[in-house]
N, CA and C of each residue as an Amber inpcrd file, in Angstrom:
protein
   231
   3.3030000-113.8120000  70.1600000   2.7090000-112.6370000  70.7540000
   1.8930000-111.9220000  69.6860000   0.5690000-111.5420000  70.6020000
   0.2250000-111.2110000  69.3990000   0.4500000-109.5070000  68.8860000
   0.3900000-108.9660000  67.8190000   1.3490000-107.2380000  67.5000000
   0.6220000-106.6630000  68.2570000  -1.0730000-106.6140000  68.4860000
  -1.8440000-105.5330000  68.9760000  -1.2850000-105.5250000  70.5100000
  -0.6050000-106.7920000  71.3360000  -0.7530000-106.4470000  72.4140000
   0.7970000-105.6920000  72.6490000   1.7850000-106.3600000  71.7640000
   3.2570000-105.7060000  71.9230000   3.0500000-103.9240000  71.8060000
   1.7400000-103.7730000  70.6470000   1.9550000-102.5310000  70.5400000
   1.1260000-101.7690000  71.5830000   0.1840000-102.3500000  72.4110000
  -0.1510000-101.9090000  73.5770000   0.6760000-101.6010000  74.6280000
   1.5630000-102.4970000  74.8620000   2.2840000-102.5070000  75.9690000
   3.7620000-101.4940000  75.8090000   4.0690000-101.2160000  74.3190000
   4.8480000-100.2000000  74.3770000   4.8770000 -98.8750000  74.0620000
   3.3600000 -98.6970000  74.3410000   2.7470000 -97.4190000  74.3080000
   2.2010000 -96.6390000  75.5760000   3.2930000 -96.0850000  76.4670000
   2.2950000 -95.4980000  77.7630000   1.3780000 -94.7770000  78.1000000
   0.9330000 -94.2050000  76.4750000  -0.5230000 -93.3640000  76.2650000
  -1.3320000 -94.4740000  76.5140000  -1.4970000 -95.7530000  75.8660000
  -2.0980000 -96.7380000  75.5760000  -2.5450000 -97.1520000  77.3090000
  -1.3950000 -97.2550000  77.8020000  -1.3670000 -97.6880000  79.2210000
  -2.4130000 -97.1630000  80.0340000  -1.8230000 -95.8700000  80.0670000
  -2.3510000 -94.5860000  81.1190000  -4.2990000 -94.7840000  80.6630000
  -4.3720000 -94.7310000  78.8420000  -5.6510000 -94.8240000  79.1740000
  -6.7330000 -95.8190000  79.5970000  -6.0600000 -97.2190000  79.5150000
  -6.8140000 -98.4560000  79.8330000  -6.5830000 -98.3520000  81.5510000
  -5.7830000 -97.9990000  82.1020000  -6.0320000 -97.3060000  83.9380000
  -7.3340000 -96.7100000  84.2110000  -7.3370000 -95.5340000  83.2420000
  -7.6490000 -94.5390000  83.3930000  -9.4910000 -94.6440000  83.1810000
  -9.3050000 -95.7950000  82.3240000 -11.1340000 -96.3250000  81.5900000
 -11.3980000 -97.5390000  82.9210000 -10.5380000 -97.7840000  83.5970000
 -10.7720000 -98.9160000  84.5410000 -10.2110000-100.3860000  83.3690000
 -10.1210000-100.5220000  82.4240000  -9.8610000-101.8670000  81.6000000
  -8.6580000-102.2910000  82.7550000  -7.7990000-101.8440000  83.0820000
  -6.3760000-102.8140000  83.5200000  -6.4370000-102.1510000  84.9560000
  -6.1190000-102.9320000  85.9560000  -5.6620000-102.4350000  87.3740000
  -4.2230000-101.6610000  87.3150000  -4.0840000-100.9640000  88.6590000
  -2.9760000 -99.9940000  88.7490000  -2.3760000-101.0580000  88.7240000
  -1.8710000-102.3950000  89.0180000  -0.7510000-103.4010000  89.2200000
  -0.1660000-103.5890000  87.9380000  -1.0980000-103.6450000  87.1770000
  -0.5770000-104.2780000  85.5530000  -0.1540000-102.9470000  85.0790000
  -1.0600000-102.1290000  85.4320000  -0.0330000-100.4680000  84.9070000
   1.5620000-100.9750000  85.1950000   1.4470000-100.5590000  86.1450000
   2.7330000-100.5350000  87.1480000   3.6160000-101.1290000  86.4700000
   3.4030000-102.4770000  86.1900000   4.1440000-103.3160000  85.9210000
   4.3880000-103.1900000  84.1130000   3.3200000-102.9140000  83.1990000
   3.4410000-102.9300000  82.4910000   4.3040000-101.9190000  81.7490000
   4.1310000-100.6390000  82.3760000   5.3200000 -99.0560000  82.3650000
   6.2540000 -99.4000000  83.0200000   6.6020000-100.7480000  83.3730000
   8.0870000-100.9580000  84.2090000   8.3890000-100.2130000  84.6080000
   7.6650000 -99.9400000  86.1410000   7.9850000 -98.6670000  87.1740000
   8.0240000 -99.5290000  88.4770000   8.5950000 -99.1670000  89.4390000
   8.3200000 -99.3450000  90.6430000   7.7220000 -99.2460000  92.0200000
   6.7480000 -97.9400000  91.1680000   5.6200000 -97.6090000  92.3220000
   4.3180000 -97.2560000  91.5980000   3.3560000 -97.5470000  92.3330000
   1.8630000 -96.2550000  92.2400000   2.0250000 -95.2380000  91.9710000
   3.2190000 -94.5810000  92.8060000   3.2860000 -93.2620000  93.1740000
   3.9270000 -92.6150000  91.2780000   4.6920000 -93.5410000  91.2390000
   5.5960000 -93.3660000  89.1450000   3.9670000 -93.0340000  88.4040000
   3.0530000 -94.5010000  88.6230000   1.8970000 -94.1070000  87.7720000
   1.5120000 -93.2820000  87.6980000   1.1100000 -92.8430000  88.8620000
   0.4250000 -91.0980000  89.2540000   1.0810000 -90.5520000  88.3030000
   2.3400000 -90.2430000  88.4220000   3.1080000 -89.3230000  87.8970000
   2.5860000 -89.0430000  86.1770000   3.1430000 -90.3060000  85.8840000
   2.7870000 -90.7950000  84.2400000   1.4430000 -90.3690000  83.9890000
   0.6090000 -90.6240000  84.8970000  -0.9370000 -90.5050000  84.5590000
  -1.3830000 -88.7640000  84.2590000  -0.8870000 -88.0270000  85.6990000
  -0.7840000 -86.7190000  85.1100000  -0.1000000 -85.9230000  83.9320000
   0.9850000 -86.8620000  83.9830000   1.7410000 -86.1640000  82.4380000
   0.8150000 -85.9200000  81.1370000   0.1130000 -87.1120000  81.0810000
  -0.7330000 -87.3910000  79.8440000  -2.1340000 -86.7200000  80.0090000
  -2.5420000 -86.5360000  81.2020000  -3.4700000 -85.3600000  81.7100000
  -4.9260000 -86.4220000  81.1130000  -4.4450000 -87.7150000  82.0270000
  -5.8040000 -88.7580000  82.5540000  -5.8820000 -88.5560000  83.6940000
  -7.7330000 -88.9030000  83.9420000  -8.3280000 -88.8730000  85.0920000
  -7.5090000 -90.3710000  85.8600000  -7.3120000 -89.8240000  87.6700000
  -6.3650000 -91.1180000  88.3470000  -7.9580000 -91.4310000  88.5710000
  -8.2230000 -93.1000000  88.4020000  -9.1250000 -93.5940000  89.2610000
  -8.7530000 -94.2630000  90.2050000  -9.6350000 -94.6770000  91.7460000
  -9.1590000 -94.9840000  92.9350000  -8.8750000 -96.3700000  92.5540000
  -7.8350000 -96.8710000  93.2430000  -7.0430000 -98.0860000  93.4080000
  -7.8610000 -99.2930000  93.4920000  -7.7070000-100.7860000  92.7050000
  -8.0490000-101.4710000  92.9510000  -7.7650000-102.6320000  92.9820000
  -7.5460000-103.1920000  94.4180000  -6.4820000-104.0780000  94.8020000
  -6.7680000-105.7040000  94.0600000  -8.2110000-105.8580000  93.2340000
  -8.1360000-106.9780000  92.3890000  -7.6920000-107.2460000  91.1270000
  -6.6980000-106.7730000  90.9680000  -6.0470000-107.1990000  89.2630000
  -6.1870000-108.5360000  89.0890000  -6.8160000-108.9280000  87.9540000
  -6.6920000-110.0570000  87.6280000  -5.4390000-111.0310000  87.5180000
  -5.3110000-112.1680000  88.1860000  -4.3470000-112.7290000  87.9450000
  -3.9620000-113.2980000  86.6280000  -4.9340000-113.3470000  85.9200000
  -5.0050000-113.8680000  84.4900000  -4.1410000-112.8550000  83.5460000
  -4.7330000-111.2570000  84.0910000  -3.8270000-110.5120000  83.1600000
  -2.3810000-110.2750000  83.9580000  -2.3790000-110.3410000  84.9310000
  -0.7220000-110.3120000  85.6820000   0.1980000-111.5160000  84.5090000
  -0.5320000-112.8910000  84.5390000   0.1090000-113.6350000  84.1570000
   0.2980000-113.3580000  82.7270000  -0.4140000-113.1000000  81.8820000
  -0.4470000-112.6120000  80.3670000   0.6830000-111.2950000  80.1900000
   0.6830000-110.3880000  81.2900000   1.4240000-109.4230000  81.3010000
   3.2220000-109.5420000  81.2660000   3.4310000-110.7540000  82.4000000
   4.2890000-111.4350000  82.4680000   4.8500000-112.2400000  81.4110000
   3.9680000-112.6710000  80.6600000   4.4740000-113.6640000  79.7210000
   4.9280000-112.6550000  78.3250000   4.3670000-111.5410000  78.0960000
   4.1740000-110.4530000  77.3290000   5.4110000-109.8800000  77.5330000
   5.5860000-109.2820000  78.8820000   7.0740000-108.6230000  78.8670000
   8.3590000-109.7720000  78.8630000   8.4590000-111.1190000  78.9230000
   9.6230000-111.6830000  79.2030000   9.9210000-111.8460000  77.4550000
   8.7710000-112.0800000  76.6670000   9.1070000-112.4060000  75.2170000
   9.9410000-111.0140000  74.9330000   9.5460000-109.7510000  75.1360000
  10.1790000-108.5080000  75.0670000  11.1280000-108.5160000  75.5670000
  11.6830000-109.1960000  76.5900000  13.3240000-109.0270000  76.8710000
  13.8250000-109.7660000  76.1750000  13.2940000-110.8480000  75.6340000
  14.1720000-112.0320000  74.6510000  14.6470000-111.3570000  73.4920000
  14.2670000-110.3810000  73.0990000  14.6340000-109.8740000  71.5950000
  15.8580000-109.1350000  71.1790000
């Protein structure tokens, strides 16, 4: 794995703002803040006092799968 992305992914400033720039879909948010809803993101997103942009139901499957592979090495540890 590589550090820049571990340290992406365990940063929910980091998160909120790649949503927030459009870089990552709400799905990989979601998933990546290990939450269980949109509705959590929202939440998170206002905390940090980012703009919500409107939903977009094409997340790449490429980064779902990278995301996936990213968090399971993180439970191995």
């Amino acid at each position: 794995m590589h550090q820049k992305d571990s340290l992406f992914l365990s940063d929910p400033h980091h998160i909120c703002r790649a949503y927030s720039e459009g870089r990552i879909g709400w799905r990989f948010a979601v998933r990546a803040l290990r939450f269980d809803s949109y509705e959590e993101l929202i939440t998170e997103m206002r905390n940090h006092s980012f703009s919500i942009p409107m939903p977009k139901e094409d997340d790449s499957r490429a980064l779902m799968d990278r995301l996936e592979q990213l968090l399971y090495h993180e439970d191995e540890r």
